[in-house]
Backbone as a chain_set.jsonl record, in Angstrom:
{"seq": "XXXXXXXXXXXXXXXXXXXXXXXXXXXXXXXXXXXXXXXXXXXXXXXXXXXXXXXXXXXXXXXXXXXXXXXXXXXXXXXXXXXXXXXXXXXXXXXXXXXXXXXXXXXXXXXXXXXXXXXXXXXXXXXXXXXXXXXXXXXXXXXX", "coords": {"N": [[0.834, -1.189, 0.0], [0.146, 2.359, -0.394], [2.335, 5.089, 0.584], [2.212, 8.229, 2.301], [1.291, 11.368, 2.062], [-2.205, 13.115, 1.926], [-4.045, 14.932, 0.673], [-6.783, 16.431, 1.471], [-9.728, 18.9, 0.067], [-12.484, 20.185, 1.164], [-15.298, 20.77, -0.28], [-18.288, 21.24, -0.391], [-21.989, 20.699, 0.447], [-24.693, 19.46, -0.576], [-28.167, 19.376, -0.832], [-28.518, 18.391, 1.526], [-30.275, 16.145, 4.333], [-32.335, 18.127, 6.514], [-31.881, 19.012, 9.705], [-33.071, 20.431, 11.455], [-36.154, 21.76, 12.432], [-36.904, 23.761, 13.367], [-34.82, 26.096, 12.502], [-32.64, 27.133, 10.459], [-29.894, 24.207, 9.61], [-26.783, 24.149, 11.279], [-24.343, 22.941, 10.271], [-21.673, 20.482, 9.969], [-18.067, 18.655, 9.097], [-16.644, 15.771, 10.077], [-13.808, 14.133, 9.48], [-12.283, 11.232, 8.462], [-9.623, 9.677, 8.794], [-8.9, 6.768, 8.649], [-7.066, 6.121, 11.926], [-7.098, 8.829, 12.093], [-8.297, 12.018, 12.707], [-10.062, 14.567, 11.773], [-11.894, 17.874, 11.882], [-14.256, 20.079, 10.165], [-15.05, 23.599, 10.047], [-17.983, 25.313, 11.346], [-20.506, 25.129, 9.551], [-22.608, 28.182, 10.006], [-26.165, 28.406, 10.237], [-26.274, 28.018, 7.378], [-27.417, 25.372, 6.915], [-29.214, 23.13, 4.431], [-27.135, 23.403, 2.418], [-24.352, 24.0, 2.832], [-21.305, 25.656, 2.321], [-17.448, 24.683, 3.004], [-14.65, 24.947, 1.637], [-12.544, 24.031, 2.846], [-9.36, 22.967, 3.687], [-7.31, 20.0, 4.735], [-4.654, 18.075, 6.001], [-3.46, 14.07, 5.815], [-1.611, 11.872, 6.885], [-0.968, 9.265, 5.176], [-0.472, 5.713, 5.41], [0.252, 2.363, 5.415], [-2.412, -0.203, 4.413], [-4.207, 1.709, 4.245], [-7.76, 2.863, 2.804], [-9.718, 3.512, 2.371], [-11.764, 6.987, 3.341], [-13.472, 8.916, 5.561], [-16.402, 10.779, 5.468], [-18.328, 12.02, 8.044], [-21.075, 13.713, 8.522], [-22.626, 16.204, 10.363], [-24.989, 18.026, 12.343], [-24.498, 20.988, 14.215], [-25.69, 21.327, 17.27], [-27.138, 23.849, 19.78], [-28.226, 23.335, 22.686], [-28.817, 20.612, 22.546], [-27.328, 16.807, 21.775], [-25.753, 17.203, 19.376], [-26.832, 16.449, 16.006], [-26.538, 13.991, 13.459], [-26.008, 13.643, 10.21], [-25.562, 12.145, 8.131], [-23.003, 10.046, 6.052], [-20.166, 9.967, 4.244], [-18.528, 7.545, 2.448], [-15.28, 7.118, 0.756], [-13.656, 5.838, -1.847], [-9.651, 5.281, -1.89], [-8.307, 4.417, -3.433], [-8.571, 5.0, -6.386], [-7.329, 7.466, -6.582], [-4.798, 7.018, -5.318], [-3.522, 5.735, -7.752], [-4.032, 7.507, -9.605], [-2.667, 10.127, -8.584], [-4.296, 12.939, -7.773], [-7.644, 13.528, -7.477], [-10.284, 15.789, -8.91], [-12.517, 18.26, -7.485], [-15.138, 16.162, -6.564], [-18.546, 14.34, -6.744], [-20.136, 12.867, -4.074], [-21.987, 10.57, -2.688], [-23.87, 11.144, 0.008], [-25.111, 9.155, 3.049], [-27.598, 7.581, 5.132], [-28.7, 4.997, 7.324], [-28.445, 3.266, 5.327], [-30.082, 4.809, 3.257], [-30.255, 7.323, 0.641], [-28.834, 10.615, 1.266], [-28.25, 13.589, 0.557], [-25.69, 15.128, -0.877], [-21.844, 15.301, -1.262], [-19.099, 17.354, -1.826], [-16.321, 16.863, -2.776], [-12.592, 17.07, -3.448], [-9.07, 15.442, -4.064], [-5.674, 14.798, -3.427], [-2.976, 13.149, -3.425], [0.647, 12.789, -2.635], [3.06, 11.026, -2.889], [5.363, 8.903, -0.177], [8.738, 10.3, -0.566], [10.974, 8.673, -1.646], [13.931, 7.489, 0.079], [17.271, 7.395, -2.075], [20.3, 6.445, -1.528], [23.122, 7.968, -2.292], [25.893, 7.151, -4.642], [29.087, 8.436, -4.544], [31.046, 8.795, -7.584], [33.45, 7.734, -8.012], [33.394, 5.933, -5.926], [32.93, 3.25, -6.123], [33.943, -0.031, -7.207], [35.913, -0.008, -4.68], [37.742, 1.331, -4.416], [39.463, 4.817, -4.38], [40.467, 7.409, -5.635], [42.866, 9.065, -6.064], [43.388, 12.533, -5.218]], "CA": [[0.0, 0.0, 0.0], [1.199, 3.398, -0.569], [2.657, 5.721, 1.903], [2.503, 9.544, 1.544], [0.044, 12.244, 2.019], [-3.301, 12.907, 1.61], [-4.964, 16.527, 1.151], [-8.62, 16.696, 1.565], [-10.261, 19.497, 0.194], [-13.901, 19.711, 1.533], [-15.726, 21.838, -1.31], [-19.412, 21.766, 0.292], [-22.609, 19.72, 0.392], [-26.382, 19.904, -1.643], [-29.483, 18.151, -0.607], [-28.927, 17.393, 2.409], [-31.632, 16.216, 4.936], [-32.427, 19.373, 7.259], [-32.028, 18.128, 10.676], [-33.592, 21.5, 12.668], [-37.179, 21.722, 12.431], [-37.637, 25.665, 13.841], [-34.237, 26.917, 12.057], [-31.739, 26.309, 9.296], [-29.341, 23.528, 10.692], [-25.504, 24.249, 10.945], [-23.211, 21.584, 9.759], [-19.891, 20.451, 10.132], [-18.242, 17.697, 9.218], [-15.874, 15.498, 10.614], [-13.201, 13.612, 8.386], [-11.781, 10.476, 9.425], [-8.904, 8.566, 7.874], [-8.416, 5.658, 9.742], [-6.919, 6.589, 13.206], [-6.449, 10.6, 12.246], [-9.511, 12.206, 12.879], [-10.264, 16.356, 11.595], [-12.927, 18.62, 12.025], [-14.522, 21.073, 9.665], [-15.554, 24.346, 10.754], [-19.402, 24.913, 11.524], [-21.321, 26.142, 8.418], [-23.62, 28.692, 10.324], [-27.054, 28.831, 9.347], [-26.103, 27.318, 6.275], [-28.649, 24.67, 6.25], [-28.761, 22.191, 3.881], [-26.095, 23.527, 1.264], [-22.93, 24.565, 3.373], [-19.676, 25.44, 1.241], [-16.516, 24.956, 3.619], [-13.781, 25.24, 0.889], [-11.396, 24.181, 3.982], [-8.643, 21.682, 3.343], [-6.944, 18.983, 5.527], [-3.911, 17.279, 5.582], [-3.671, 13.161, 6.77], [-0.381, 10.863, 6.38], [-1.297, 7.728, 4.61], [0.22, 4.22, 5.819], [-0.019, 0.491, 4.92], [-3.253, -0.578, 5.083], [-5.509, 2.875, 4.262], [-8.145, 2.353, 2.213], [-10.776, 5.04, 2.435], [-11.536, 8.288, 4.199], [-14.866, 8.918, 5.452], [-16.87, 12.176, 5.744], [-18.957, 12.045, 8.634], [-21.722, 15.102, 8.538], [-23.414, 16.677, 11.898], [-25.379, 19.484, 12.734], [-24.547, 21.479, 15.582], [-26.531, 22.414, 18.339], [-26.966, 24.431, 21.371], [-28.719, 22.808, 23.758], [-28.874, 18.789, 22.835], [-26.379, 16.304, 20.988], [-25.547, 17.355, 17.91], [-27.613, 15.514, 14.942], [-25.634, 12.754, 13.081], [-27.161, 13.979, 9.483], [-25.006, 11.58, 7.158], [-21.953, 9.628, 5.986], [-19.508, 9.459, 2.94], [-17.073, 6.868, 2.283], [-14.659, 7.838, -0.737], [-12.165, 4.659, -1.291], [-8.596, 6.067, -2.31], [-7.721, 3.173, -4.42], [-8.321, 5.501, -7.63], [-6.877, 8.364, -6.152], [-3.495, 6.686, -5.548], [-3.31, 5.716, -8.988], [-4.113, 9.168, -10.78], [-2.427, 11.207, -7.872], [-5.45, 13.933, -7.485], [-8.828, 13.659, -8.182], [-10.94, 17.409, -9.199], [-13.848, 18.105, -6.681], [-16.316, 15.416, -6.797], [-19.391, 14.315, -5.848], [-20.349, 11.306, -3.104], [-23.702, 10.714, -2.134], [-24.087, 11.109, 1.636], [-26.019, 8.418, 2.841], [-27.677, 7.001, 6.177], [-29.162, 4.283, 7.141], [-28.54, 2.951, 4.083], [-30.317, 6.021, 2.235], [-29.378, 8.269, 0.173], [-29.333, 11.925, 2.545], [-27.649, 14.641, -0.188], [-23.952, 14.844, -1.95], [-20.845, 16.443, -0.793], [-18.111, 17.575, -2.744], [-14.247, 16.586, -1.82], [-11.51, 17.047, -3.795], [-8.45, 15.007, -3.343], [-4.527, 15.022, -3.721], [-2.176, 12.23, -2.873], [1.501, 12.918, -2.107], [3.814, 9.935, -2.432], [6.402, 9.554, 0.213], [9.757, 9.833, -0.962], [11.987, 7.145, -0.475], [16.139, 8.364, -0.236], [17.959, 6.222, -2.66], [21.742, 6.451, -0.526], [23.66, 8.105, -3.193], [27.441, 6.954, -4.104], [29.722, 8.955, -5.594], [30.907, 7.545, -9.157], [34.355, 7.15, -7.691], [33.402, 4.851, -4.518], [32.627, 2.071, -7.18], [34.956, -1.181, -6.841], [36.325, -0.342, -3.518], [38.947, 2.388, -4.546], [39.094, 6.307, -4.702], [41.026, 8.051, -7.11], [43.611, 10.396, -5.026], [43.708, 13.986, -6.137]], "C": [[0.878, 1.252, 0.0], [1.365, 4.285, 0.497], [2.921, 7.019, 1.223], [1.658, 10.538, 2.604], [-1.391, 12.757, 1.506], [-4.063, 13.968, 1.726], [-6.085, 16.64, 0.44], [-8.805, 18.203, 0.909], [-11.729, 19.495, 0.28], [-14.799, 21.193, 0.794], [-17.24, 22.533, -0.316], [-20.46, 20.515, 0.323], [-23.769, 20.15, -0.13], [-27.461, 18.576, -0.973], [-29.604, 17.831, 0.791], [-30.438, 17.254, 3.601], [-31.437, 17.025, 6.228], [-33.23, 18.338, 8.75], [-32.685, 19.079, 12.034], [-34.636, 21.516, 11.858], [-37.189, 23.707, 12.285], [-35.978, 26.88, 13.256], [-33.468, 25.963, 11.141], [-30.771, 25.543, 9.9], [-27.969, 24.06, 10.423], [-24.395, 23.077, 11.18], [-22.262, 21.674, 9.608], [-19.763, 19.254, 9.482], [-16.887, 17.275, 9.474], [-15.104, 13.99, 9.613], [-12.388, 12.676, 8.944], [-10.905, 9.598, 8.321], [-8.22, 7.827, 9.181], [-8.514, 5.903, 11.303], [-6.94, 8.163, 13.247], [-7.958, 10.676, 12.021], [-9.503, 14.425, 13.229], [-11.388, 16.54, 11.892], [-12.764, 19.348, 11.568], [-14.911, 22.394, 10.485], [-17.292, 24.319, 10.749], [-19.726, 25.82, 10.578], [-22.544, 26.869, 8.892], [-24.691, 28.982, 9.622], [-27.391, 28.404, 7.951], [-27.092, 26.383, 5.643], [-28.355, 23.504, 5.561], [-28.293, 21.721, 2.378], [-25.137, 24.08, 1.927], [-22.063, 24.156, 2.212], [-18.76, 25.669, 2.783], [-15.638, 25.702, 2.942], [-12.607, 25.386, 1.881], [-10.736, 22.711, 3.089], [-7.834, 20.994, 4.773], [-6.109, 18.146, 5.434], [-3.774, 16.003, 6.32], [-2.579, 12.737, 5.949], [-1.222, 9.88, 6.697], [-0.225, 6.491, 4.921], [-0.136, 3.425, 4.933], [-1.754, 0.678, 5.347], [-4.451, 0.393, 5.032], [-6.451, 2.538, 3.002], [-9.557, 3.097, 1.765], [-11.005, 5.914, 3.503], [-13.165, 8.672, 3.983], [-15.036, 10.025, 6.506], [-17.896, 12.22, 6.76], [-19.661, 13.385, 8.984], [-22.742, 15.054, 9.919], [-23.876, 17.594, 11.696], [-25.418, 19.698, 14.005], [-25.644, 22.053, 16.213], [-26.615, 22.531, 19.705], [-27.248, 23.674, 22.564], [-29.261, 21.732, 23.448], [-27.924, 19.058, 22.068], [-26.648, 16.937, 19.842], [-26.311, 15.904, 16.526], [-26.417, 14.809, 14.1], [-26.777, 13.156, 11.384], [-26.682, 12.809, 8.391], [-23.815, 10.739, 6.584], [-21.45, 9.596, 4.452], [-18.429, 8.753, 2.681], [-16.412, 6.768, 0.705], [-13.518, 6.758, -0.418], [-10.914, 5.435, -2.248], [-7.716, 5.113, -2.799], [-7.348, 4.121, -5.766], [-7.734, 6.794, -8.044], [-5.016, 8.181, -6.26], [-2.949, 6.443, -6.983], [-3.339, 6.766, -9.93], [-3.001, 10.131, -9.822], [-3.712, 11.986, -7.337], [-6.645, 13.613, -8.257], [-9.595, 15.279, -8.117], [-11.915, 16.62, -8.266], [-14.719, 16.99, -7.707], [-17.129, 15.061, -6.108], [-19.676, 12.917, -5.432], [-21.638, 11.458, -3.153], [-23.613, 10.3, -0.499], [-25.088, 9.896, 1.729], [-26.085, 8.16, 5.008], [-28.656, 6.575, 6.311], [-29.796, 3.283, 5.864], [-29.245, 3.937, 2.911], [-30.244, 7.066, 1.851], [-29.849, 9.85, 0.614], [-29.096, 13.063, 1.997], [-26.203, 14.026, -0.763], [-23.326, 15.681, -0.875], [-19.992, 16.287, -2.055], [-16.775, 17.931, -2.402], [-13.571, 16.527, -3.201], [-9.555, 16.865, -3.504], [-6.801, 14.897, -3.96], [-3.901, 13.833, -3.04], [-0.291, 12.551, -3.451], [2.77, 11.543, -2.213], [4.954, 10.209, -1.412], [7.484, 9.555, -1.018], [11.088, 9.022, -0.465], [13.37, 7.398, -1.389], [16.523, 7.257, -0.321], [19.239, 7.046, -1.862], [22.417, 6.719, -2.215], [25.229, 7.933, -3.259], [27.993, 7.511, -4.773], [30.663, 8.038, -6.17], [32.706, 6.707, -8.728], [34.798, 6.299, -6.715], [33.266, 3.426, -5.346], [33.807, 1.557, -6.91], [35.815, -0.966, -5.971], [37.532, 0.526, -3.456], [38.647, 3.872, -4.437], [40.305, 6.783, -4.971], [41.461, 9.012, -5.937], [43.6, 11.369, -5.962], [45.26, 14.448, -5.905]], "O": [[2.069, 1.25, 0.312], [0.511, 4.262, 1.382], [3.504, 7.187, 0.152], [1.507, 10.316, 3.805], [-1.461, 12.669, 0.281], [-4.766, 14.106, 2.727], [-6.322, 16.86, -0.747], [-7.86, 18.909, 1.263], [-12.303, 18.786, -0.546], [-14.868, 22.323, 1.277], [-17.37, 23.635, 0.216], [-19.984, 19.382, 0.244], [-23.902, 21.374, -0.157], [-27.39, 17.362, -0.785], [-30.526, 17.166, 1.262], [-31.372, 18.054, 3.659], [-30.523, 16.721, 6.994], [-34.196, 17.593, 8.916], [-32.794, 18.697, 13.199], [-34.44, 21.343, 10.655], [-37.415, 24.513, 11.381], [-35.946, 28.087, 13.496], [-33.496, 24.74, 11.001], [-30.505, 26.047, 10.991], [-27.84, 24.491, 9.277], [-23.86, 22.589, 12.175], [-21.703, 22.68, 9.171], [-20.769, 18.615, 9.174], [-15.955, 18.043, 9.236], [-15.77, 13.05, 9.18], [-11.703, 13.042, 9.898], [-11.331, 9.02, 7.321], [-7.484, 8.103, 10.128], [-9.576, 5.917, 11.926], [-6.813, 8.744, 14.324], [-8.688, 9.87, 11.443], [-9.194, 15.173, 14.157], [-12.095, 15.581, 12.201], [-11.695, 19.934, 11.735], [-15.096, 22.206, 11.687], [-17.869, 23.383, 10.196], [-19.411, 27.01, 10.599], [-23.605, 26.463, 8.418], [-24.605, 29.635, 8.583], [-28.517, 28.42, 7.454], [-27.527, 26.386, 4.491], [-27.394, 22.817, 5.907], [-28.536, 20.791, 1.609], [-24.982, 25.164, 1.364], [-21.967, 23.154, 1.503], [-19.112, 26.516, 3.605], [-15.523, 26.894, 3.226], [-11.853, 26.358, 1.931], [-11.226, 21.877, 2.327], [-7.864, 21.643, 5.818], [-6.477, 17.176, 4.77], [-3.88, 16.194, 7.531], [-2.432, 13.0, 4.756], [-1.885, 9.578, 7.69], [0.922, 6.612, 4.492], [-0.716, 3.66, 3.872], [-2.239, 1.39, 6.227], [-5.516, 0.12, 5.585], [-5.89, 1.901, 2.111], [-10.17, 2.984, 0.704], [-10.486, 5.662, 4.591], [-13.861, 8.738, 2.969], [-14.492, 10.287, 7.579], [-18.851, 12.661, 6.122], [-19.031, 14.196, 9.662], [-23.408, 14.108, 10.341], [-23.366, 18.298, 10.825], [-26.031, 19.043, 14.847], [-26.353, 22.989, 15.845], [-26.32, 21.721, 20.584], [-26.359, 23.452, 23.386], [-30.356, 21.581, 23.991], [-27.481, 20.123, 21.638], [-27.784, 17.16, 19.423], [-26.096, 14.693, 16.468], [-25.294, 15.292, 14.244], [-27.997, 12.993, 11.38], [-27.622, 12.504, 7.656], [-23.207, 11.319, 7.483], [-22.208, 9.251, 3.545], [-17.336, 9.319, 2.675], [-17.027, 6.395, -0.295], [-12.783, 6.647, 0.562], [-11.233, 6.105, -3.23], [-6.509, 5.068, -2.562], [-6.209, 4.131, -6.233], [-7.593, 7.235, -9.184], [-4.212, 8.837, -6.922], [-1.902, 7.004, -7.307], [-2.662, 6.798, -10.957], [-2.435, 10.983, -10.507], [-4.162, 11.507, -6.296], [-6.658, 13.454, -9.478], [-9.346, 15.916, -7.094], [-12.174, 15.427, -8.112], [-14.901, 16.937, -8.924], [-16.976, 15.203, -4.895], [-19.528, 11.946, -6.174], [-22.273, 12.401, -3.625], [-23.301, 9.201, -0.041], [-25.799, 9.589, 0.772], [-25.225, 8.391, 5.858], [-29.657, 7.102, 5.826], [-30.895, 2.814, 5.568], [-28.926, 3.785, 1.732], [-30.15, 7.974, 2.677], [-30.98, 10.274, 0.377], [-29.588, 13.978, 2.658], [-25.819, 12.878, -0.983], [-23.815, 16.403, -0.006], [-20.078, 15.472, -2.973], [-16.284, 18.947, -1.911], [-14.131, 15.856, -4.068], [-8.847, 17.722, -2.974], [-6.784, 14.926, -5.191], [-4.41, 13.54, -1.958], [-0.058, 12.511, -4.659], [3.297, 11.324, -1.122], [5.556, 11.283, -1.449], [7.294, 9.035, -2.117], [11.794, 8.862, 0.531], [13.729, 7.469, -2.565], [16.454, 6.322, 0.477], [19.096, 8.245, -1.622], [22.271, 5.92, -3.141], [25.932, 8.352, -2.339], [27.65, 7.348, -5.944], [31.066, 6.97, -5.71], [33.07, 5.568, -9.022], [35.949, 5.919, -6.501], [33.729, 2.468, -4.728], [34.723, 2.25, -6.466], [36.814, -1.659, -6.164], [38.291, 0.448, -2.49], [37.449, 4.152, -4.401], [41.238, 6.356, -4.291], [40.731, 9.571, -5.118], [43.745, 11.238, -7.177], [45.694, 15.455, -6.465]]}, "num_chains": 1, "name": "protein.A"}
């Protein structure tokens, strides 16, 4: 598996299902690769089309395999609403490098809740070839 970096950009979201009754809801969302775990800022008021246009950086290991968008709406006085999920696998990502904003379909409980729109970058590490100079070759060096 590949090892590198991994920069999220979190464009915005459309459709989604409006989780405040008596006002527009404000949504965040929370981005989880694997063990690393971000947070968006809160799209006030926003409702159910927030644009972030925030980005996010996560180091990729062995073993990663998708990165999943977990959407909330905040609020004051109870838990915060749980409005959605997106899992984006980074199989086709590694292979191109970057994918342009695109769209997921949020989903919960198995149905489909709105889109978001992530745009994604992958980073390879780089791995230090030990360089020899041309005159260390067969075990001699050339006196000046």
């Amino acid at each position: 598996m590949p090892r590198g970096t991994l920069e999220v950009l979190l464009v915005g979201a459309k459709g989604l299902e409006d989780t405040d009754f008596l006002s527009k809801m404000d949504p965040y969302a929370i981005l989880k690769c694997r063990t690393q775990e971000q947070r968006s800022s809160i799209a006030s008021g926003k409702g159910s089309n927030p644009e972030w246009n925030e980005s996010f950086i996560f180091t990729i290991s062995d073993h990663v395999t998708d990165l999943t968008i977990k959407l909330m709406d905040s609020d004051t006085f109870s838990e915060d609403d749980f409005v959605g999920e997106a899992t984006i696998p980074l199989e086709p990502l590694f292979m191109e490098g970057s994918l342009p904003p695109t769209i997921y379909n949020v989903v919960k409980d198995q149905e489909y809740r709105g889109e978001i729109k992530v745009g994604l970058t992958f980073k390879p590490e780089e791995y230090s070839t030990q360089s020899y100079e041309e005159e260390n070759f067969g075990g001699w060096k050339e006196s000046s």
